[in-house]
Structures are given as C-alpha cells and as structure tokens.
C-alpha positions as CSV (number, residue, x, y, z in Angstrom):
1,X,30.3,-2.7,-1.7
2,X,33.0,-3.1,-4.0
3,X,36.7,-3.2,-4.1
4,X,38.9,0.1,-5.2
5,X,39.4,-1.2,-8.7
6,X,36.3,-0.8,-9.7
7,X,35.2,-1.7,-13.5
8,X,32.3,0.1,-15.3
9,X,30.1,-2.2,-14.5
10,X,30.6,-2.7,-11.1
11,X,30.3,1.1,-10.2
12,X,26.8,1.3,-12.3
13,X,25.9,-1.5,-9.7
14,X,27.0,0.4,-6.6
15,X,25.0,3.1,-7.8
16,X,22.0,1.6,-8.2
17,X,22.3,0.3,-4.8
18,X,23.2,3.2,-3.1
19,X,20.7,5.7,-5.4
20,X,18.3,2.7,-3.9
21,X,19.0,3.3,-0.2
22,X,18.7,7.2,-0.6
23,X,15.4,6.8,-1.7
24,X,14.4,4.7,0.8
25,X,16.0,6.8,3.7
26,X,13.8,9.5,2.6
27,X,10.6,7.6,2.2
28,X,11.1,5.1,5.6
29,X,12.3,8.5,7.5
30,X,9.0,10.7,6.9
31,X,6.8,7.5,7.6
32,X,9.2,7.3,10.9
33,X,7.8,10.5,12.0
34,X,4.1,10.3,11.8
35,X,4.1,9.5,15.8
36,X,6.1,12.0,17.3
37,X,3.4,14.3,15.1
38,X,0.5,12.4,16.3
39,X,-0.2,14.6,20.0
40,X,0.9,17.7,18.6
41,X,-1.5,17.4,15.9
42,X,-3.9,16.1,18.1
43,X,-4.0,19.0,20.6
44,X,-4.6,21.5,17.6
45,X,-7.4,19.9,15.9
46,X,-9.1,18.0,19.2
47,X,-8.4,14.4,18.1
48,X,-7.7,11.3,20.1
49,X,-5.6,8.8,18.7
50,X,-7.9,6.6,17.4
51,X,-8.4,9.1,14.5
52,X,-4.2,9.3,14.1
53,X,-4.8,5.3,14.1
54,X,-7.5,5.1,11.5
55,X,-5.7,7.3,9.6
56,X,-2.1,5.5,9.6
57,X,-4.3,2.2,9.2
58,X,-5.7,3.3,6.2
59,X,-2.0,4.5,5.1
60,X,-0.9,1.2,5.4
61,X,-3.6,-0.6,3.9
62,X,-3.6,1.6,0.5
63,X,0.2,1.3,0.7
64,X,-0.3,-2.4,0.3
65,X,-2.7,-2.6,-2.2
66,X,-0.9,0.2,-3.9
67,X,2.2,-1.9,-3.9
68,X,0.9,-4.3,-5.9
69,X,0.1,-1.6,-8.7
70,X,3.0,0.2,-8.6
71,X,5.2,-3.2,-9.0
72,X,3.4,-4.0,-12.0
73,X,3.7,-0.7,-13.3
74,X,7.7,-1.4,-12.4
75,X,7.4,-4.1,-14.1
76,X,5.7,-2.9,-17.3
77,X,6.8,0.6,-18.0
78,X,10.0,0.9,-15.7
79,X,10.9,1.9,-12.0
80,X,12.2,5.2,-12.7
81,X,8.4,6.4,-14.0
82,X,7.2,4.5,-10.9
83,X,9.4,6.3,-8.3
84,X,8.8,9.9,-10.0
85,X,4.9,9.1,-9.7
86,X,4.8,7.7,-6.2
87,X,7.2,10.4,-4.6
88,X,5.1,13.3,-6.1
89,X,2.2,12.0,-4.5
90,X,4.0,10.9,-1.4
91,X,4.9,14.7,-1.2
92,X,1.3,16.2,-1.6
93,X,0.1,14.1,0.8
94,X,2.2,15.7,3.1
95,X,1.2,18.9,2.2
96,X,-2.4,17.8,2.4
97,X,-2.1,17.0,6.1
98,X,-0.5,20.2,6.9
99,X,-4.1,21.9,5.7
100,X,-6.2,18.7,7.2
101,X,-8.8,20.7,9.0
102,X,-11.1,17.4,9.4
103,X,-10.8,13.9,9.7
104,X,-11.9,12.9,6.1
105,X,-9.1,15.6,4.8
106,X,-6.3,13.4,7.4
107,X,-7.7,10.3,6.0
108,X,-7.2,11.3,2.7
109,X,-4.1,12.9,2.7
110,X,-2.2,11.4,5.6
111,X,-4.0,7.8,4.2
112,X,-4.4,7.5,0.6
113,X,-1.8,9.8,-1.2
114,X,0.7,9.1,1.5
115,X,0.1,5.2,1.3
116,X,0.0,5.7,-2.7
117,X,3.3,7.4,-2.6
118,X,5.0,4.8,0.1
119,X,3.7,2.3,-2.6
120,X,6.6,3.4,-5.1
121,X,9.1,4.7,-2.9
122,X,9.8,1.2,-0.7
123,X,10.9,-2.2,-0.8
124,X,8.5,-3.7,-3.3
125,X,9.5,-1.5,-6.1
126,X,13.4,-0.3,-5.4
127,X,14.5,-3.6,-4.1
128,X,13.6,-5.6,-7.3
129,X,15.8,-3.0,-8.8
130,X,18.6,-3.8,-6.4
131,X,18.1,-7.2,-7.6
132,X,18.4,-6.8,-11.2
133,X,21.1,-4.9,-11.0
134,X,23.4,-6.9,-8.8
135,X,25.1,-10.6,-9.6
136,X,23.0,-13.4,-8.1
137,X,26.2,-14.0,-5.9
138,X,26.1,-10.6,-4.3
139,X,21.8,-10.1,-4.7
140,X,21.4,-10.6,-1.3
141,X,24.1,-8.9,0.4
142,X,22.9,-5.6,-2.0
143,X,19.5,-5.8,-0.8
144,X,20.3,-6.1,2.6
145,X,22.5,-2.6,2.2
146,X,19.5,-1.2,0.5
147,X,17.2,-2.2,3.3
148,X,19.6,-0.8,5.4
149,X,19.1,2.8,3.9
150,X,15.5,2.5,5.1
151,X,16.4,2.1,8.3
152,X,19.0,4.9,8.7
153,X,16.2,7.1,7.6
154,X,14.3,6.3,10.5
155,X,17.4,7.0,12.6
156,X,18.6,10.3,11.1
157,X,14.8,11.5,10.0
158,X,13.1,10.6,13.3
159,X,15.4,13.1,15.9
160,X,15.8,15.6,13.1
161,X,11.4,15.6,13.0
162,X,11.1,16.0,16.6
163,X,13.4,19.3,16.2
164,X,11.2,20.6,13.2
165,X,8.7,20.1,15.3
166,X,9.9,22.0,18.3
167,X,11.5,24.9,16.1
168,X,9.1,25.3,13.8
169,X,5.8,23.5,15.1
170,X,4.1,20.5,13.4
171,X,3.4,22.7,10.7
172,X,6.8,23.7,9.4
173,X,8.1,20.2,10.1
174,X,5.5,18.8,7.7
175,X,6.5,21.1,4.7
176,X,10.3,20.2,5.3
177,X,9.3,16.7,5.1
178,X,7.1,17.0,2.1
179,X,10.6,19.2,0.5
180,X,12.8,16.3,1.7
181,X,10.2,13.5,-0.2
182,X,11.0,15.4,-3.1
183,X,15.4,14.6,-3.3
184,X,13.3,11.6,-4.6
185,X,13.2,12.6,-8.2
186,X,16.4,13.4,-9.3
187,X,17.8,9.9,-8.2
188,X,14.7,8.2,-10.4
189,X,16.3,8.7,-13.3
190,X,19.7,6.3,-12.1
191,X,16.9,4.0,-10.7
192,X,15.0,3.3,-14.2
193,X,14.9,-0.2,-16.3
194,X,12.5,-2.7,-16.5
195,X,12.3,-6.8,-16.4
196,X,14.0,-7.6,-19.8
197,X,11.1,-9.5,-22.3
198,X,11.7,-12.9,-23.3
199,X,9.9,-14.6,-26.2
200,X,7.7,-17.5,-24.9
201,X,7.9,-16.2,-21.1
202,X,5.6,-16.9,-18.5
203,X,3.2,-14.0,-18.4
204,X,2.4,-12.2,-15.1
205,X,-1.1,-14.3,-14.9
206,X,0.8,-17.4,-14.9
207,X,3.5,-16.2,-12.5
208,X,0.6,-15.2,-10.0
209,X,-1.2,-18.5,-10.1
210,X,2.0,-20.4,-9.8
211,X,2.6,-18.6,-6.8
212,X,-0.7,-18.7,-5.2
213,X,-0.9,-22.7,-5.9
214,X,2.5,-23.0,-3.5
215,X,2.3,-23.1,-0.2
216,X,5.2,-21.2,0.4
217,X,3.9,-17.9,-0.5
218,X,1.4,-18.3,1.7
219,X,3.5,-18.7,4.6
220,X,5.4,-16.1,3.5
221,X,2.6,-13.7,3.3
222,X,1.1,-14.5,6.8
223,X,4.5,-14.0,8.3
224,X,5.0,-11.0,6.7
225,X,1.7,-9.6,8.0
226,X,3.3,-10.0,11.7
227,X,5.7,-8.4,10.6
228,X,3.7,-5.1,9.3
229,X,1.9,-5.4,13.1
230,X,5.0,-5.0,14.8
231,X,6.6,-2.7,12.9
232,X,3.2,-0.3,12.1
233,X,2.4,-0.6,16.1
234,X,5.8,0.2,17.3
235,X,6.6,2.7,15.0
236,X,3.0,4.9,16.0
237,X,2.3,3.9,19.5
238,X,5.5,3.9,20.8
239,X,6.4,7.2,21.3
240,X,2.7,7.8,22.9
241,X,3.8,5.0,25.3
242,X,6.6,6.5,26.5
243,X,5.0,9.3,27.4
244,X,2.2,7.8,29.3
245,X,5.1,5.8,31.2
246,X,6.2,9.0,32.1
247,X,9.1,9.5,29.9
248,X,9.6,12.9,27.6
249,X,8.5,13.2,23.9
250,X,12.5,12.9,22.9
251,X,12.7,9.8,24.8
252,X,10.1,8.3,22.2
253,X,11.6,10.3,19.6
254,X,15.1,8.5,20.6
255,X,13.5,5.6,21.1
256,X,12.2,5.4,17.2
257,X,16.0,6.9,16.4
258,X,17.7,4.1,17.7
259,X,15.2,1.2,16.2
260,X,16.4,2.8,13.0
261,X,20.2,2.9,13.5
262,X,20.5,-0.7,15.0
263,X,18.6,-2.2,12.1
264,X,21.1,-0.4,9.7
265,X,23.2,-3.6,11.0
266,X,20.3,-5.6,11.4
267,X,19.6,-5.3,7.8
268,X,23.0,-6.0,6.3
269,X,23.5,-8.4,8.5
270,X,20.1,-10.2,7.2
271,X,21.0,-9.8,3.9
272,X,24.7,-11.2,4.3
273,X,23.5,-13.9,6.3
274,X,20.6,-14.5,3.6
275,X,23.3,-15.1,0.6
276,X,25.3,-17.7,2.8
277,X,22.3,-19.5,5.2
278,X,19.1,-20.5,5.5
279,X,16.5,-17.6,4.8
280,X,13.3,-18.8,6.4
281,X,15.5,-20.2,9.9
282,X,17.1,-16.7,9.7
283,X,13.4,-15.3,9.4
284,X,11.9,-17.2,12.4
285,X,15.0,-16.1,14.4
286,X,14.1,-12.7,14.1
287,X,10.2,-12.9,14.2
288,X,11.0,-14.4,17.9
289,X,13.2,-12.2,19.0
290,X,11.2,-9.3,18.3
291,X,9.1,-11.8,20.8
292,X,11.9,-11.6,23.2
293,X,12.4,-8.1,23.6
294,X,9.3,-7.2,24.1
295,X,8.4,-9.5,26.5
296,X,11.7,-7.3,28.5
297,X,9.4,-4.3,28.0
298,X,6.6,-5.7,29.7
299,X,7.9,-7.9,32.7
300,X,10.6,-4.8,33.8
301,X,9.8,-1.0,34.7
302,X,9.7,1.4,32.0
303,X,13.0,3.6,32.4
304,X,15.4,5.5,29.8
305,X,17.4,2.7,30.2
306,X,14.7,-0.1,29.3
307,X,13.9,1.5,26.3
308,X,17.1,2.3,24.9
309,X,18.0,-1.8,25.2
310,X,14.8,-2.1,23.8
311,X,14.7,-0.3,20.8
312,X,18.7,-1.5,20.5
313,X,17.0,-5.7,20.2
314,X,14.4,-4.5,18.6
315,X,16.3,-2.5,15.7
316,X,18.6,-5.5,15.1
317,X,15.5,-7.7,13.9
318,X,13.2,-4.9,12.4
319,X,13.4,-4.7,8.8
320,X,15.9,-7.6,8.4
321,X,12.9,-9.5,7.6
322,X,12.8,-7.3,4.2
323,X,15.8,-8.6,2.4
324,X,15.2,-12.0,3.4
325,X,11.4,-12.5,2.4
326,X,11.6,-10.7,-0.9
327,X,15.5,-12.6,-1.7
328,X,13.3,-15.8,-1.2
329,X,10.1,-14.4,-3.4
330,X,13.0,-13.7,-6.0
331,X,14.5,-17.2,-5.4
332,X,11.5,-19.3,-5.1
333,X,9.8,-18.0,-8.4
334,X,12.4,-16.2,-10.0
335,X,13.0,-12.0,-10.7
336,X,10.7,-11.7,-13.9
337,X,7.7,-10.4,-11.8
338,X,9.7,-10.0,-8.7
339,X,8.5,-6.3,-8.0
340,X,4.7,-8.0,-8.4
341,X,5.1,-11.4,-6.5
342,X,7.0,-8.9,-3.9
343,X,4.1,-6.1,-3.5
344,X,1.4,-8.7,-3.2
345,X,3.4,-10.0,-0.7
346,X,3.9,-6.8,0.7
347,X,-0.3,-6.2,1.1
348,X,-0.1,-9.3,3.9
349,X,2.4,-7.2,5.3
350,X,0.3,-4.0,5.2
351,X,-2.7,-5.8,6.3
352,X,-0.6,-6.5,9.2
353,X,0.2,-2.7,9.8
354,X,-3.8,-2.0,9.4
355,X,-4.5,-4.2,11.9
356,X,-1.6,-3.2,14.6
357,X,-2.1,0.8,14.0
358,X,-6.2,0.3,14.1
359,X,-6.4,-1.9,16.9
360,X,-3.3,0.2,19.0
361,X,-5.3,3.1,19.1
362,X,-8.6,1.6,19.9
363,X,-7.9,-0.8,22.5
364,X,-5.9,2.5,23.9
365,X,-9.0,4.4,24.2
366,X,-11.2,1.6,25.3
367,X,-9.2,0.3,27.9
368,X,-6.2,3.4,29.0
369,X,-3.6,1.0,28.0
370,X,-1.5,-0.5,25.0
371,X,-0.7,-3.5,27.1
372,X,-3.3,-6.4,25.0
373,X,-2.1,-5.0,21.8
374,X,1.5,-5.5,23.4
375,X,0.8,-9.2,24.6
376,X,-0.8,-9.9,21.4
377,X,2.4,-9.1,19.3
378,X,4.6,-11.5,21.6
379,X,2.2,-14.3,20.6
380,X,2.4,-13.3,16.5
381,X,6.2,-13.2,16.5
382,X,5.6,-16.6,17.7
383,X,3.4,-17.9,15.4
384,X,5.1,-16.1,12.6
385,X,8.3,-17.6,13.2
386,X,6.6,-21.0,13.5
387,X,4.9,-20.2,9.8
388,X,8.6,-19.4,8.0
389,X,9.5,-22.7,9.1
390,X,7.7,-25.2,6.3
391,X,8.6,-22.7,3.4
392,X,10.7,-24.9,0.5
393,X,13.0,-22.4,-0.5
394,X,14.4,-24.3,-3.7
395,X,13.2,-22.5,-7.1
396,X,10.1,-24.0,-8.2
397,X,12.0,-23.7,-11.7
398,X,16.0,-23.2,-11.5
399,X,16.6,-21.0,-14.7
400,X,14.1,-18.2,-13.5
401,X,16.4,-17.6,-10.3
402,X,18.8,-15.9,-12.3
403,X,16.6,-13.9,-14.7
C-alpha cells in the first residue's frame, strides 16, 4: 500500500487498513460457511432447508437493520467500542447454534446475534474507518484492499470449514469459528476514532433527509439490494446445488473458495478503478456480469469444470460492488455520517439477502429446483445495473467530500 520509506503517518494508515481487512476476513469467512453447515445440521436435527433459509433470512435482515445502529454508534462513541460489541455477540451466536436444539433457538442465535454481530464487524462500520484514515487521493484504492480482506476470508475460511466439519463434525467446527470471531478484539483497539465534531455541522437528522430527498441514494439502495440477493443466494444455496447436480460437498465447498479468492482481485480492482473512473458505469458493469455468468450456469451442464469458471466470473464482480457504492455514499454526501448514510444503505442490501435466502429455500422445497430463483437473479443484475446508471455522482456539497 505504501512505498519502503514509509513516514509515521503513512504506516498508521497502512495499519488501519490492514487491521480493517483482518477483521473482515474473519467476519466474511464464518458467514461464508453457514452452507456447507446447512445438510449436516440438517440431518441431525431433521430440518429442510427452508428452516436454514428462514434462519439466514432473518440473519441478514437484522444484519441490515443492525447496520444502521451500529454506524451510528461508530459514529457517536467510536468504531473500536462498536467492533468489540458486535464481534462478542457475533461469537455467542455461534455458540448458540452449536446448542440450537429447535428452530426458534437457530433463529435466534444463527439470526439475531449473528446478524447483530455481522452488523459491526463489516463494510458499513470498518470501511468508513478505512476512509477516515486514508487521503482522499488514495480513499478508494484503500477500501477496495479492505473489501478485499473480506473476500479472502471466504476463500481461506470456506475450505478450512468444510475440514472442521469433516474432522471434527459440525459441532467442533462451529466452536473453532466462534474462537476465530474472537481475533476480532484485539485489532479493535488499532481500529478506534470517531467522525471529528465541527461547530455549526450538519447534524445526523439533516444528513439523512438530505439523502433521502436525492435520488441517487435511492438508486443506490435498490441496486444494492440485488446485490445482497446474489450474493446471500449464492453464498447458501450454492453448495446445496452442487450437490443435487451431482457434484461432492467439497466441490461446493471449492466452489464458495474460489468466489472468495477471485474477488480478492475483484475488489481491488473495483476500488482502483473507482479512484480513477466512473463509479456507477463500473457498478452496472459488474451487476451484469454477475448476469452473464450465470446465465453460463444455466444454458451448459453442471460439471467441475462449469463451476470452477463460474465461481472464477463470478468472484471477480462479487463484492467489488462494496468499495464502489459506499466510495460514492462518501463522495455524494460527504464522510461525516458516512458509516450511517452507508448502513442504511447497507439494509436495501440486506433486504436483498432476506429476500434471495427466503425465497431459495422455498421455491426449493415447493418446486425440487433452484432454477426460478436462478432466472430471477439474471433479470435483477439487469435491472440493477440499469438503476446505477442515473446516479449524479458530484458532491451535493464539495467541502463535505473531504471531511
């Protein structure tokens, strides 16, 4: 991130974003799990995977709503407090789903404490943070690399779950997880500061009614709730796919894997691309070629092969929407709420993920098949793409864009 001769500064920086990416690799990298555990589970309590999909639905839903607390909490009392608060609860959740014995106890744990701890442990809190931290000149790049840590999660987490899993049952591999969740803590306290106060500043009421009165954060949200059906669908569904294609569990568990390592260069590619081009054309790009590749996965037979190209196009454009929809919330209305305008943006996202993981799983079980759900996400990348299209990406006022 920086060249050899580094000055005080600039290494306080590069901390921050890679304290940033750690966190997020462990947060992403559970949540990237959560299938391969779904038939295991399954099979040992007797549940089909519309309960796994209620459960992950409500997961993402209070992670959204959640997300809008926490980055006001970021924003009021600091992000270190936030991240210690949301990883705690992140981890007992966890825990909690290891001793689920019914489906209210999976709904709770798996849905509420885990969504409430992904609330403070993602994008809406720790890349705000990034933001602060790093020169306007290099915001987006840095965000991009943090994004980036979320997705190597997935790709390092993912293979190492499906071995918990087979060495130590679903059990063991959720404690390991819920210990891993944990690493969180110690990096809060390089990850703390808040929004500096500025007499006369807009207050947070203002800064929310500004937004909602511009178009552009409507778009913004809408798109980013195609986004959260993707990713939520894929990253559940998927490796239950594969299997009913007739592939093995690792094949999904791979699949997942790769998605993850691939969009470790789709991500800092976003974000370097974001700080020199066009956000919202860069946005559509990728919202229709998530369009693209899965239109490969339902026109060809399903084979190793397939999925592996697959998951490669698909990882290059799957969080790469991250850096680039919360650089433009930061440049459109400026960094003083940034982690707030960013979470409630983040809920059209998670309504998104509600939608995909809840409908997935019931469609599955009334009809044998994920293929509606499947056609249905070609069509939204479409018509998000089309959406990022009319956003005005000037700052509604130029000296917040700095702040």
């Amino acid at each position: 991130m920086s060249s050899p001769n580094h000055s005080p500064s600039s290494v306080s920086v590069d901390r921050v974003v890679v304290y940033a990416s750690f966190v997020l690799l462990f947060s992403m990298g559970a949540r990237a799990t959560f299938g391969l555990l779904m038939q295991p589970m399954g099979l040992a309590h007797g549940w089909g995977r519309d309960v796994f999909s209620l459960a992950f639905a409500i997961q993402n839903l209070v992670w959204g709503l959640s997300a809008i607390l926490m980055g006001s909490v970021a924003d009021k009392w600091g992000s270190g407090r936030t991240i210690v608060i949301s990883a705690s609860l992140y981890a007992l959740g966890l825990i909690g789903t290891r001793y689920a014995s019914s489906e209210p106890m999976l709904y709770l744990s798996a849905g509420v404490l885990v969504g409430l701890g992904q609330a403070g442990t993602t994008f809406a809190v720790l890349l705000p943070v990034v933001a602060r931290a790093v020169p306007l000149e290099r915001r987006s790049t840095a965000m991009g690399f943090a994004s980036a840590g979320g997705s190597m999660g997935q790709f390092v987490v993912t293979p190492v779950g499906q071995w918990l899993i087979d060495r130590f049952d679903w059990t063991g591999a959720l404690w390991a997880l819920s210990a891993m969740i944990l690493l969180a803590l110690p990096l809060a306290s390089r990850l703390t500061g808040r929004p500096a106060h500025v007499a006369g500043a807009q207050s947070l009421g203002a800064a929310v009614r500004e937004a909602f009165g511009d178009r552009s954060y409507h778009f913004l949200f809408w798109s980013y709730a195609v986004c959260g059906f993707h990713t939520a669908f894929i990253t559940l569904h998927l490796p239950a796919f594969v299997v009913d294609g007739g592939l093995n569990a690792s094949s999904g568990a791979m699949a997942i894997a790769l998605i993850g390592l691939f969009n470790v260069i789709g991500s800092y590619w976003a974000g370097r691309m974001g700080g020199r081009h066009s956000k919202k054309h860069l946005l559509a790009l990728l919202y229709a070629t998530r369009s693209a590749a899965i239109l490969l996965l339902l026109f060809l037979p399903l084979t190793p092969a397939l999925l592996y190209v697959f998951s490669a196009l698909m990882g290059l454009v799957w969080l790469g929407t991250v850096p680039l929809t919360t650089g433009l919330v930061g440049q459109i209305y400026g960094m003083r709420y940034a982690a707030t305008l960013s979470g409630i943006v983040f809920f059209g996202h998670q309504i998104g993920s509600f939608v995909g993981v809840w409908l997935g799983g019931k469609l599955y079980v009334a009809t044998g098949s994920y293929d509606v759900v499947w056609w249905l996400s070609v069509g939204l990348g479409l018509v998000a793409a089309a959406l990022c299209l009319p956003v005005r990406e000037q700052a509604l006022v130029p000296a917040r864009t700095a702040a």
